[in-house]
N, C-alpha and C positions, 0 to 999 in steps of 0.2 A: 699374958694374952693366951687364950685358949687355942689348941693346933688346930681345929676346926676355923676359926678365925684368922689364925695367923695363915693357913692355906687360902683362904679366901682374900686376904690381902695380896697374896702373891702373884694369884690369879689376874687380879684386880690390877696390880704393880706391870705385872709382864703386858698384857691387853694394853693400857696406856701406854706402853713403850713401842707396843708392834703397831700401833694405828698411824701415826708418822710414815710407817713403811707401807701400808698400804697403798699410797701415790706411785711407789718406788716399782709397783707389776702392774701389769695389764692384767682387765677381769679375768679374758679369757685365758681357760688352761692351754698351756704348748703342748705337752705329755698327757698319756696316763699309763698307770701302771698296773701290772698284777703281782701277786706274791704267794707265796706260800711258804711254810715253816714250820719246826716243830721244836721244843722244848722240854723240859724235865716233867716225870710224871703223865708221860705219852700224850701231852700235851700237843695239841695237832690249831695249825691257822691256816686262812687262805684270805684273800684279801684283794680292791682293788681301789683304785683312789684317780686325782687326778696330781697334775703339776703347774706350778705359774713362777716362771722365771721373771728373778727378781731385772731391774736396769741397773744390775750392779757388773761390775766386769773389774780386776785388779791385775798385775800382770807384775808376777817377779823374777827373782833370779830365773830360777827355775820350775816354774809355774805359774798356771793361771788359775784366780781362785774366781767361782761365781758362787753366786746362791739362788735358792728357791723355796718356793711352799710348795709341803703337799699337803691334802686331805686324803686320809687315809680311810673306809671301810673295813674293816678284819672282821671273820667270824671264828671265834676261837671256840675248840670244845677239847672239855677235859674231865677227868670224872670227881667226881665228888669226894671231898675232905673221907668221910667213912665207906669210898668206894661203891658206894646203894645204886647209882644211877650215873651217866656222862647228860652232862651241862654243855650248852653253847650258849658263847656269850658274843655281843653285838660291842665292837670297839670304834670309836672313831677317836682321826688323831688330827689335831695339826699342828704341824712339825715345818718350822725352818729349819733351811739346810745350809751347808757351806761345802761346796766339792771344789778340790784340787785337782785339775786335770794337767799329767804331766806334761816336762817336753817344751814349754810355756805354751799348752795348749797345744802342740802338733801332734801330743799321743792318745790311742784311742785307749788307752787305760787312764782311770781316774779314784781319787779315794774321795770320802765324802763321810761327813761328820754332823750330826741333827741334834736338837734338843726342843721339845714341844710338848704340846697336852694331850689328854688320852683321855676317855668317858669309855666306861663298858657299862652294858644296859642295866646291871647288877653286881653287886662286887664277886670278882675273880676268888673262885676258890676248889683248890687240886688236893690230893693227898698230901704235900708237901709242903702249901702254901695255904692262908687263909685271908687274904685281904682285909682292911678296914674301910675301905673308900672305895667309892664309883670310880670318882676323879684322881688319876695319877698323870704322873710326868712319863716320858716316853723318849730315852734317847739311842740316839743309832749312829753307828760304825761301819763302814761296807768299802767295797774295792769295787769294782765294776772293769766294762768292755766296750766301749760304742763300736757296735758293729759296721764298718765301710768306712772308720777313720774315725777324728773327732766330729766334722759336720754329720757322720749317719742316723740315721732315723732309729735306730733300734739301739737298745742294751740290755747287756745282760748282767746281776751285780750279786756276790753274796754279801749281807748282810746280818749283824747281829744287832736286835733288838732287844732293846730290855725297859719294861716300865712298872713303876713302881713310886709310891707316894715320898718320897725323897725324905724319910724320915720324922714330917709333918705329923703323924698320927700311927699310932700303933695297934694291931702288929703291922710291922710293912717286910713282905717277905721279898716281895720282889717276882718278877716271871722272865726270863731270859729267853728268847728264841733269836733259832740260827733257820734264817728266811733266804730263799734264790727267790729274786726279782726280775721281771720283764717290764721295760717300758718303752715307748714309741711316742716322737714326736708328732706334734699333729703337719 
C-alpha cells in the first residue's frame, strides 16, 4: 500500500471511529481559547479555537478524568528552508483531549493529554524542517490552572505541541512548539 493511501485510510479509520462520539457533546462550544508559542528555527504561532466538552466524566482513586474537542485556528510563521523570505502558514486542528484534574477533581490544577488532525494551508517548511504533506497528526501535553478553583471560568496552561505526519510519508521532520494558553468558559 502506498503511504499516500495508507494515510488516507487512517484518516478515513479514525473519522469512523470519532462519529459515534459525536452524540457523546453538545454542538455548542463551552470554551474557547487563545495561544501562543514558539519553536525551533524562530519559529513563532498564535492561535485561537473553540471547545466542546465531551458527556464523559470518570472518577478515580485519585482523580477525575474528562474529555473534550477542540478546533484549533493557528497562524504560524517561520522563514524559509534557504532563509529568502518568512512564510505564514494557516493550521487547523481537531484534537480530542483527555484531561486529569487532580484531587478527584477538587484541584484547580489539571494535566491533559491530545491526539488529532492538523491541515496547514501549505506544507510547513523552516531552515530545519521541510514537510511532505499538508495533512499531519498533532499531539499535545500540557499542565494547566483553572483560576477560582476547579468550577472557574478561566485557565491558564503550558503546553507542548508537536505535529507531524507520524511516519506515513517522507521526509517527516516533525515541528514541536512550547505554547501558553488562555481559555474561558462560556
Amino acid at each position: 500500500m502506498q503511504p499516500r493511501s495508507l494515510a488516507r485510510a487512517c484518516v478515513a479509520s479514525a473519522l469512523v471511529a470519532v462519529l459515534p462520539l459525536a452524540r457523546a457533546f453538545d454542538l455548542r462550544p463551552d470554551a474557547f481559547t487563545l495561544q501562543s508559542g514558539a519553536g525551533e528555527h524562530s519559529v513563532r504561532m498564535v492561535g485561537a479555537g473553540l471547545r466542546w466538552a465531551w458527556d464523559f466524566e470518570s472518577m478515580r482513586r485519585s482523580a477525575e478524568l474528562t474529555a473534550h474537542t477542540e478546533l484549533l485556528a493557528n497562524q504560524w510563521r517561520a522563514e524559509l528552508a534557504d532563509r529568502s523570505a518568512v512564510v505564514q502558514y494557516t493550521q487547523l486542528v481537531l484534537l480530542p483531549t483527555l484531561r486529569m484534574r487532580l484531587a478527584r477533581g477538587a484541584s484547580p490544577w489539571f494535566l491533559e493529554v491530545g491526539l488529532g488532525l492538523s491541515w496547514t494551508d501549505h506544507p510547513f517548511q523552516t531552515p530545519g524542517h521541510t514537510f511532505s504533506t499538508q495533512w499531519n497528526f498533532q499531539d499535545v501535553l500540557g499542565a494547566g490552572y483553572t483560576i477560582g478553583g476547579p468550577k472557574g471560568r478561566d485557565e491558564i496552561q503550558l503546553r507542548l505541541a508537536h505535529f507531524s505526519n507520524a511516519g506515513l510519508e517522507s521526509p517527516n521532520p516533525g515541528e514541536t512548539c512550547v505554547q501558553l494558553r488562555f481559555a474561558r468558559r462560556f
